[in-house]
N, C-alpha and C positions, 0 to 999 in steps of 0.2 A: 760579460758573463763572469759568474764567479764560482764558487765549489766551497762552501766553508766547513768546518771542522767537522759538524754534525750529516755533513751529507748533503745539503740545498745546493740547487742551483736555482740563481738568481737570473729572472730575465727581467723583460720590459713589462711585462703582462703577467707576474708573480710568481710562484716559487713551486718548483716540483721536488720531492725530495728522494734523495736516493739511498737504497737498501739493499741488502742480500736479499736473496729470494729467498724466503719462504717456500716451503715443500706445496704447503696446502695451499698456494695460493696458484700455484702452476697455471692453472683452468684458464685463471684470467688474465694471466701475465702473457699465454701461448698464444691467446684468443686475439691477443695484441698485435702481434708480433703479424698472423695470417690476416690480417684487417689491413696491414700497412703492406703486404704482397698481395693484398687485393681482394681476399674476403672469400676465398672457395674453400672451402670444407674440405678437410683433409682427411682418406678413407682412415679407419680406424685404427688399422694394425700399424699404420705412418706416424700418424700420431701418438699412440701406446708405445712407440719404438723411440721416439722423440722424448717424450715422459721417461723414459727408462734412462736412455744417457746425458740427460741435464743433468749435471754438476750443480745442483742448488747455490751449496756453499762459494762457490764463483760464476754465481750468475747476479748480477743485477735489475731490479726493476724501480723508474724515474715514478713515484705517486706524486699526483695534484690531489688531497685528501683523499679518497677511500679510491678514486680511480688511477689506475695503470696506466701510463702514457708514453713509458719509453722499453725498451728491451734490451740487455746485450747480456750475453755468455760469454763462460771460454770454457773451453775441453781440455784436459790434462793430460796432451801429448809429449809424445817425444818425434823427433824431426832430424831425418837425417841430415847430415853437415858435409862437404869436402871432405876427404880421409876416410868415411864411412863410420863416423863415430854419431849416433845418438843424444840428440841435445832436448831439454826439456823446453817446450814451446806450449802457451796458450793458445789455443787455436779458438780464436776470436768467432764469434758466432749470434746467429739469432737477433742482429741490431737490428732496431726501427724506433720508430718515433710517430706517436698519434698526428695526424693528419693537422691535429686542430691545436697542437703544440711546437708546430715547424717555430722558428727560427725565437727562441728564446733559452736557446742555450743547452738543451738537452741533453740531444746528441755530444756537444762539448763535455760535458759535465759527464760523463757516463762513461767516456773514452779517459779522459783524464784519472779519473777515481780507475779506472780498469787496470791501467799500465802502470800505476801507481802502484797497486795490488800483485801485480806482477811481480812487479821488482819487490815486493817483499816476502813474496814467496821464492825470491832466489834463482827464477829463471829468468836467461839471457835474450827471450825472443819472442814474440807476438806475432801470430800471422793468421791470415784470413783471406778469403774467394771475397769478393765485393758484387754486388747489385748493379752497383754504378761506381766505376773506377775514378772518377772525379773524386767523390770522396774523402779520401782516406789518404791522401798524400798530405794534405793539414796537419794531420795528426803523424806524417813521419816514415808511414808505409811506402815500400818502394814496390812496384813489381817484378819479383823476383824468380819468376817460371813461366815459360807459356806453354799453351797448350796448342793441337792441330784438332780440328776437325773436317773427318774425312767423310768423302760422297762417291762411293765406284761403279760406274757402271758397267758390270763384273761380266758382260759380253763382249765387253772391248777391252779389255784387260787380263795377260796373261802374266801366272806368278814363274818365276824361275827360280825352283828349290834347291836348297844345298842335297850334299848325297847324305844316307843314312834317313830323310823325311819318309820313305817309303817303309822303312820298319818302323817307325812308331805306331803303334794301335791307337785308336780310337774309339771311343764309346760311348755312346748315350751316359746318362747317368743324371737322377734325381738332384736338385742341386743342394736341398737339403742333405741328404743321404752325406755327401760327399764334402760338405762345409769343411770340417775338419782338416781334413786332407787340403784342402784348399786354401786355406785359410795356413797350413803350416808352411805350401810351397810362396806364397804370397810372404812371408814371414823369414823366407832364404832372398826375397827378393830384394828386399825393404833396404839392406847394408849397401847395395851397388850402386844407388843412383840418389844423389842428393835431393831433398825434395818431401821424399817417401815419408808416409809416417806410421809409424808403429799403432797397429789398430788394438787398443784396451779390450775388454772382455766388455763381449755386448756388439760391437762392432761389427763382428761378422755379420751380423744380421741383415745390414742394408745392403749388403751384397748381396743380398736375397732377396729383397722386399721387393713386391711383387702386388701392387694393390691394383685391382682391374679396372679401377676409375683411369689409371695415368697411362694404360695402355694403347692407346686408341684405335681397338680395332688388331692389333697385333695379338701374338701366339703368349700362353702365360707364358713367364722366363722358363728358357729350357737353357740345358747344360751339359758339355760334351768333355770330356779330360784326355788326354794326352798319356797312354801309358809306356813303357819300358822295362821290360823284367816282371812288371807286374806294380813296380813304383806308378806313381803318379810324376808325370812332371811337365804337363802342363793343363789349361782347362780356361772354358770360353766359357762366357755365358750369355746367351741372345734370345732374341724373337725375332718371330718370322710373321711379317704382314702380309696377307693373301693378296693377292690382286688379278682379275681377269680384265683388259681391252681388248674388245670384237674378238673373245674366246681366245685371246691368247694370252697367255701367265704373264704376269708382270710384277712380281711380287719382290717385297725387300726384308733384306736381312737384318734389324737393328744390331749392332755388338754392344757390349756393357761391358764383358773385360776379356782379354785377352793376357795368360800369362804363360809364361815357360822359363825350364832352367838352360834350354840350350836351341840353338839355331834350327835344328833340323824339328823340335818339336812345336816350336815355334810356326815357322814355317807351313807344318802338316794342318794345325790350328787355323792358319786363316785360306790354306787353299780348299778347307772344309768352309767354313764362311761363304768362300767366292765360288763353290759349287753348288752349292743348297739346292734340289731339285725347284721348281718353279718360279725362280726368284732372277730378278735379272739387276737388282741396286743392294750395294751395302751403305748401309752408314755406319761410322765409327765416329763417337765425340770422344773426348779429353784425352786425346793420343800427345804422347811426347814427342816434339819437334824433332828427333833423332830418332823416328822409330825405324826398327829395320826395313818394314813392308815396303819404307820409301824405294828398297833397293832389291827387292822383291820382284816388283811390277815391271812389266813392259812398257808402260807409257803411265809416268806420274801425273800426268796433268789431268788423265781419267779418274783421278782419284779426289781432284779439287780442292788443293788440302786451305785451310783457312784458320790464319794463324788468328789467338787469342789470348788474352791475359788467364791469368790462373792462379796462384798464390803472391800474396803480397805481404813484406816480411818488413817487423819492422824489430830494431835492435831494442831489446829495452836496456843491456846493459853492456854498453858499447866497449867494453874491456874484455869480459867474461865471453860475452860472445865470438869477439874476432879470437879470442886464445883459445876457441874450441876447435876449428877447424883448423885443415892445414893447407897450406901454399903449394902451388903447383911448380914456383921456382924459389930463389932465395927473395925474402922479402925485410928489408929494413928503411920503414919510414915512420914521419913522423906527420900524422894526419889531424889536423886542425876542424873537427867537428863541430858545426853548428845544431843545436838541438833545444828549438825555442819553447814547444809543448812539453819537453823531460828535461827541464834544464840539468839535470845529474849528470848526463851525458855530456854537454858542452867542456871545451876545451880541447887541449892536445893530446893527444896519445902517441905512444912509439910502439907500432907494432914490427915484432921481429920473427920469421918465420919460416917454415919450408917443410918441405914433404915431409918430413917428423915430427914436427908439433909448431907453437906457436905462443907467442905471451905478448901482453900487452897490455902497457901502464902507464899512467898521467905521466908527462914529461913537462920540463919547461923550456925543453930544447928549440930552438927553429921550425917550423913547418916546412915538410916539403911538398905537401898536396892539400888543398882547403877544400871540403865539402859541407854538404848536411845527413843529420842522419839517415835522409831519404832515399839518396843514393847508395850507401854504405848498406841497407836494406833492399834495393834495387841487384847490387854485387855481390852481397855474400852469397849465395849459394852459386856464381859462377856463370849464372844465366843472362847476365848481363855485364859488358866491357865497363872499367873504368874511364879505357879510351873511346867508349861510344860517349859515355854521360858528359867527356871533357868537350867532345866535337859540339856540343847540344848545351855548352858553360856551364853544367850544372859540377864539374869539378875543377878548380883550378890547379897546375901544377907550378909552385913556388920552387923548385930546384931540377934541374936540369934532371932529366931522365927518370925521377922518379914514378913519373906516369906509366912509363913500358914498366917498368921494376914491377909495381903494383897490378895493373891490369894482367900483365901474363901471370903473378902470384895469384890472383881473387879469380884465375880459371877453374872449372868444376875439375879436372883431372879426370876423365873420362866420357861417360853421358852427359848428357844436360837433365838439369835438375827438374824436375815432374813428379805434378800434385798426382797420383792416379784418381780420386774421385774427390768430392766436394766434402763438405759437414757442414 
């Protein structure tokens, strides 16, 4: 495969060529994109909502003459770091490839031109949710978050609250009505936990989105907030799926989000969840492996938690990015990068670091640790040991001790790092 000047890529069986999208072409470019997840119609307001936050001007579509054959986007985020600092991030999105275009290069050719474009717009990072995690480690992606999904069977399981959950109110509430508000305490949240990302104007939405094809059977989204003084500070949003067996209720809770600025409102939030009148199951997806409820409950194993991949980060500019974050101890090493899809990246670096900042620049010093960018995408946001990736050789340590030095430095400094929803 190859990518020339003008945009082609070259395969066995001829040339697709690659472009910015087009506004006006959306229709067919989308229509691609849901063919290669399978081909169901997506209700209207998912769609119009999809149409609304595409980024044209960094989206791509792969034509074999007047037809569409490949997809990929990126969103113009920004991604919390270590330290709680905001780093501008592509958040890779919308890839697929025509069924009847598999293995001539496409896919390559679309990722390569993508990150390319990346790094010339100046951001240090790429990251995206995958289909299929196989994927995307070719091109450099590490997975750098997981997530928990949980399953409770909310009659065999008691919460043990902290004190002060009994004065927080609670209250029904429109979820529309209350976006705002929700959307601002979501937005005090965002600084604390690496991972997080800063939701653009338009975003709130799909915290709403609500189309009764994808419900199945469940309650439209309903939504309860968390008050204090008359503040908001915290707020659920769920359905409730009916269910009767030989006339007796059996019904489950879905959760979609769970947030709060403190323990005891927290708390109030999900022993509302595990009360629900008729209902005897919660499910909760894309929980962060550190949530507190693990330490909530009387017996965690009723809650089945089921660990999963979740964001997968890759460095596109392996300087800028390690000097945005900060180290959880003192860190000075000199780490030997392999990065064969960005060669920009390839070579030594010396990064030098710790709880106040951090900087890092070509050296031609000795190495003291050899990786690839895979894993350095894997570490940064703390979600993963240096010392795990060495036990598993995908890092080698060239000087004595620099491994602890590094691995306890590329720790998250508090939570672990969590996507809370997809794009």
């Amino acid at each position: 495969m190859a990518t020339d000047a003008t945009g082609s890529v070259d395969g066995p069986a001829g040339a697709a060529r690659l472009r910015v999208l087009d506004p006006d072409a959306w229709d067919s470019w989308y229509d691609v994109l849901l063919r290669a997840f399978g081909g169901v119609p997506e209700a209207a307001e998912e769609r119009e909502l999809w149409r609304a936050l595409t980024e044209a001007d960094r989206s791509l579509g792969a034509w074999d003459g007047e037809e569409c054959v490949g997809t990929a986007g990126a969103f113009s985020f920004r991604l919390t770091v270590p330290g709680g600092t905001s780093v501008p991030a592509a958040g890779v999105t919308m890839v697929s490839v025509a069924a009847t275009h598999r293995r001539r290069g496409v896919l390559t050719g679309m990722m390569a031109r993508q990150l390319a474009d990346v790094r010339s717009w100046g951001w240090p990072l790429a990251v995206l949710t995958a289909s299929e995690p196989e994927i995307y480690g070719r091109f450099g992606y590490g997975i750098g978050t997981r997530q928990l999904n949980l399953e409770a069977d909310t009659r065999r399981v008691r919460l043990a609250v902290p004190p002060g959950t009994d004065d927080v109110r609670l209250r029904y509430a429109a979820p529309g009505e209350v976006l705002a508000r929700c959307e601002a305490l979501y937005a005090r949240r965002v600084p604390l936990r690496a991972g997080m990302v800063e939701r653009l104007p338009g975003w709130d939405r799909l915290g709403v989105l609500d189309p009764e094809s994808e419900r199945e059977g469940a309650s439209p989204l309903q939504c309860v907030v968390a008050e204090r003084d008359g503040e908001i500070v915290g707020y659920t949003r769920f359905h409730v799926k009916p269910k009767w067996e030989h006339a007796v209720a059996d019904g489950t809770v879905i959760a979609r989000d769970v947030e709060a600025l403190d323990p005891a409102a927290y708390a109030a939030l999900w022993r509302f969840l595990f009360d629900i009148d008729l209902t005897s199951r919660l499910i909760a997806h894309q929980r962060p492996v550190d949530d507190p409820l693990l330490h909530l409950v009387s017996d965690v194993r009723r809650l089945k938690p089921r660990e999963r991949d979740a964001l997968h980060v890759r460095l596109v500019d392996v300087g800028q990015a390690l000097a945005a974050r900060t180290y959880q101890g003192p860190v000075d090493v000199v780490l030997d990068v392999e990065d064969a899809f960005c060669p920009w990246n390839t070579g030594r670096w010396r990064l030098s670091g710790d709880t106040k900042g951090a900087t890092c620049e070509r050296t031609t010093e000795p190495a003291d640790l050899a990786l690839s960018v895979r894993e350095l995408g894997a570490a940064y946001l703390g979600g993963v040991t240096l010392a795990s990736l060495a036990g598993a050789g995908r890092v080698r340590e060239l000087r004595g001790g620099a491994l602890a030095e590094a691995s306890v430095g590329f720790g998250p400094g508090g939570l672990a790092p969590w996507l809370p929803h997809g794009f």
